[in-house]
N, C-alpha and C positions, 0 to 999 in steps of 0.2 A: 469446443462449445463455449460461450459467453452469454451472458445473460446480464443486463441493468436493471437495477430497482434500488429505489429509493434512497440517491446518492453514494451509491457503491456499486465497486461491479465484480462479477466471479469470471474468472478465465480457468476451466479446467482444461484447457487443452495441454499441459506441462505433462511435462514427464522426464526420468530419468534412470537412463541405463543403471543397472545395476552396478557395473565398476568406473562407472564415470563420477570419479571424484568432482573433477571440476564442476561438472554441471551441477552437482549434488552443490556445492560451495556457493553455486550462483542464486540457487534456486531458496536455500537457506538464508542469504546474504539480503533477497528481496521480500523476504517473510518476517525479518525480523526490523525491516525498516520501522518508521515511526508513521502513522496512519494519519498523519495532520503534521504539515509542512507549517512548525512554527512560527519560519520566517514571513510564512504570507496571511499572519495573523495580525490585524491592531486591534488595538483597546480604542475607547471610543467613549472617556471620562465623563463626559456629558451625559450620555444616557446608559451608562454602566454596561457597555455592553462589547462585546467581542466577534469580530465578522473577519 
């Protein structure tokens, strides 16, 4: 199941065996990423503003 709305998106299709370490490790490791990719942020002095 996936669903879009209003620039974010939900994928509940995951899931993880109960002794599958790994997957558990992968599945934590993309949760805790950072939800705004600061590299592809500028500033934009001129009219204060960030895009």
């Amino acid at each position: 199941m996936q669903r879009e709305h209003g620039g974010f998106s939900l994928n509940a299709s995951a899931f993880v065996d109960a002794d599958d370490r790994n997957a558990l490790r992968r599945l934590l490791s993309y949760c805790i990423r950072p939800a705004i990719a600061v590299n592809r942020l500028h500033y934009m002095p001129d009219r204060e503003r960030v895009s």
